[in-house]
C-alpha positions in Angstrom: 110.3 63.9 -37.9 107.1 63.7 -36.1 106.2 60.5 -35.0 102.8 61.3 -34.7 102.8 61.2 -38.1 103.7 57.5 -39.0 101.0 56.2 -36.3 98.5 54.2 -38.1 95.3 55.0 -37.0 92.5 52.3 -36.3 90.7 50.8 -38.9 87.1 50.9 -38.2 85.2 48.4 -40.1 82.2 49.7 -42.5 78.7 48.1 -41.6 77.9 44.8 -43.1 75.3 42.1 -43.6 76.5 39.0 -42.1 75.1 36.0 -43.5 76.1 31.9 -42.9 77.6 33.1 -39.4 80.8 34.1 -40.5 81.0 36.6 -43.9 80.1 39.9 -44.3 78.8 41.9 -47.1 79.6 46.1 -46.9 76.3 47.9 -46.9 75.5 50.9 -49.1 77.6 49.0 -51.5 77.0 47.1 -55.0 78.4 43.7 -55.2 78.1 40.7 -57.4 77.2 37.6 -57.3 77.8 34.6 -60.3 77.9 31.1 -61.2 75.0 28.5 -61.8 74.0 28.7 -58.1 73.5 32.6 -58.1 69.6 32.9 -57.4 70.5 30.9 -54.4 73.2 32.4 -53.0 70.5 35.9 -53.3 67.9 33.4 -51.2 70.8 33.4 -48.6 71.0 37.1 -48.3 67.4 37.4 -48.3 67.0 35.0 -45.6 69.4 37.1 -43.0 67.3 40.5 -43.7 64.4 42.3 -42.2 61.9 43.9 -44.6 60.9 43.7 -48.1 63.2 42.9 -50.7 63.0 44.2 -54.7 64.1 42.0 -56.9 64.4 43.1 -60.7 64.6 41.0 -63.5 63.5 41.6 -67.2 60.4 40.8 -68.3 61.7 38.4 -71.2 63.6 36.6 -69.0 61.6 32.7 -69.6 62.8 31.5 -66.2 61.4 33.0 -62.9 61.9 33.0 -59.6 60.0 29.3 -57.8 58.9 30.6 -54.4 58.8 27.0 -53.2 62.3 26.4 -54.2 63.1 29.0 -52.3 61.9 28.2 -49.3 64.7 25.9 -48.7 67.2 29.1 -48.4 65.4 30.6 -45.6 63.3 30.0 -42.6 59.4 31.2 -41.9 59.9 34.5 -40.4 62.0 35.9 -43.5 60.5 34.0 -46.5 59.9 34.7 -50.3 56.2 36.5 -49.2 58.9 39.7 -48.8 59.6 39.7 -52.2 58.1 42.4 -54.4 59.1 42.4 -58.0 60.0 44.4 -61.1 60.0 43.4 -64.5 61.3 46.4 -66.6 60.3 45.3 -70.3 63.8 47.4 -71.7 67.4 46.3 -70.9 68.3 50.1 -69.7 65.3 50.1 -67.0 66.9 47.6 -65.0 70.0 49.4 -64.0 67.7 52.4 -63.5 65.3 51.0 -61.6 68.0 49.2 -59.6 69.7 53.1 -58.8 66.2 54.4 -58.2 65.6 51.9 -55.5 68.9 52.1 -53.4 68.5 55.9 -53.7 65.7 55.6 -51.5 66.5 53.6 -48.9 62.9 51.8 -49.1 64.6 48.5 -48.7 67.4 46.8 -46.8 68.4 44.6 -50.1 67.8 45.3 -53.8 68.7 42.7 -56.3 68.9 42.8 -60.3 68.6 39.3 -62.2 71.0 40.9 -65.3 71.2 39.6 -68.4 75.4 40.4 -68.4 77.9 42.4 -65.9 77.5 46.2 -66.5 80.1 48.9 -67.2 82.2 50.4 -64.9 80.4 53.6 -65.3 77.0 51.9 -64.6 78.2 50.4 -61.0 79.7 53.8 -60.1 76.3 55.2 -60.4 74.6 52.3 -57.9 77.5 52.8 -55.6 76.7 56.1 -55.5 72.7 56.2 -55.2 73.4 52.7 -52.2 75.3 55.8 -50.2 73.1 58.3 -50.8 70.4 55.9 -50.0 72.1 55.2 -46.3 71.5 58.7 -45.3 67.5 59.6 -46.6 66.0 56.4 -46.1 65.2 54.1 -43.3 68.0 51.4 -44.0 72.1 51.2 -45.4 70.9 49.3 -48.4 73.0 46.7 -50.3 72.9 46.3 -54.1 73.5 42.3 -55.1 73.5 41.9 -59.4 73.3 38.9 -60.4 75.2 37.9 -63.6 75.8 35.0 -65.4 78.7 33.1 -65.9 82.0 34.0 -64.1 80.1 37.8 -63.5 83.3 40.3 -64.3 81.5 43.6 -63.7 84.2 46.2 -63.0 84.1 48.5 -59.9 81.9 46.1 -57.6 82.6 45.6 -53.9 82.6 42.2 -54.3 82.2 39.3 -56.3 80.7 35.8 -55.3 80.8 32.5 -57.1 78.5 29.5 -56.2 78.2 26.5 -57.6 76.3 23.5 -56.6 78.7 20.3 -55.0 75.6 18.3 -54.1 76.1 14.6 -52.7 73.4 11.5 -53.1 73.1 12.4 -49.3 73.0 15.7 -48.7 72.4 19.5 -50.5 75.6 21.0 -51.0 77.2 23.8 -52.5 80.7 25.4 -53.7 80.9 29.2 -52.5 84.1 31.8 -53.6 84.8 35.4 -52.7 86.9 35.8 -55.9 87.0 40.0 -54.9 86.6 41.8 -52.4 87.9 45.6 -50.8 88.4 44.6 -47.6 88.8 40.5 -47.3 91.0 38.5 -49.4 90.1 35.2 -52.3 88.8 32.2 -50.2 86.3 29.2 -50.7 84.4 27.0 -48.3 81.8 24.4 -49.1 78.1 25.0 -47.7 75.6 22.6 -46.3 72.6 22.4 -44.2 69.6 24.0 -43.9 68.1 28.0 -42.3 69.4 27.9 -39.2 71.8 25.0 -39.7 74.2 26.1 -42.1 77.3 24.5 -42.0 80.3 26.8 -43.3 83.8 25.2 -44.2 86.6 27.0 -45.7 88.8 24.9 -48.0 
């Protein structure tokens, strides 16, 4: 038998966005992200790019993004003024403005505010348009949906859970990785501030 055959070769690890100093989110990739502290775990991703952001929401949604509130997720070089929004007015033009976007390449992050997880079919598509993205544009962009309750879209890179675990004393919050391709289930509770963040897996 040839031996050279049963060497494993090296892993090489795809690029990521790190964020909070220590996790890592595959570029040119679709991932999720639920639970009641959602919008805030997006702040966090916003907070650790460079370049405008798109973020897409529908345009009955009643609540909207506060720009003050989230000022409190990143620092003053990388604040909500990078934001520039969509608000398709029909459920199908979010998806499709969401594949349009990371087809480009435009932007480093695009994230849809979705009213429920899509279809395995639908995330195939975003995967697909993230990569093609990568090589036309000027950045690897990531796709981050946003879904409510425990998420569940099929097909995603990953999926996120945050929760807030505040104190009388201090902002706090509860963060999962309930999926992920390359990393396995953990938690760790978050607290601090930009540039502070304090990261502890339990």
């Amino acid at each position: 038998m040839d031996t050279a055959l049963l060497i494993r070769q090296q892993h090489r690890p795809r690029p990521a966005l790190r964020f909070l100093g220590a996790l890592d989110l595959v570029q040119a990739r679709l991932h999720e992200a639920c639970g009641p502290a959602r919008h805030s775990l997006a702040m966090l991703l916003i907070g650790v790019t460079r370049g405008p952001v798109l973020w897409i929401a529908p345009a009955w949604a009643t609540d909207r993004l506060n720009p003050e509130g989230a000022c409190a997720f990143t620092d003053a070089e990388n604040g909500p003024e990078r934001l520039l929004f969509a608000t398709p007015q029909r459920r199908e033009d979010l998806l499709w403005c969401m594949e349009e976007a990371l087809r480009s390449g435009a932007v480093p992050l695009v994230i849809a505010d979705l009213p429920g997880p899509p279809g395995l079919t639908p995330v195939r598509r975003l995967h697909l348009a993230a990569e093609e993205g990568a090589t036309r544009g000027y950045h690897r962009p990531l796709g981050l949906i946003l879904t409510p309750g425990e998420g569940g879209a099929p097909g995603v890179e990953s999926r996120w859970h945050m929760a807030p675990a505040h104190t009388l004393d201090t902002d706090g919050w509860h963060l999962e990785r309930r999926r992920a391709r390359d990393a396995p289930p953990a938690a760790w509770h978050l607290s601090g501030q930009p540039g502070a963040w304090a990261l502890k897996q339990t």
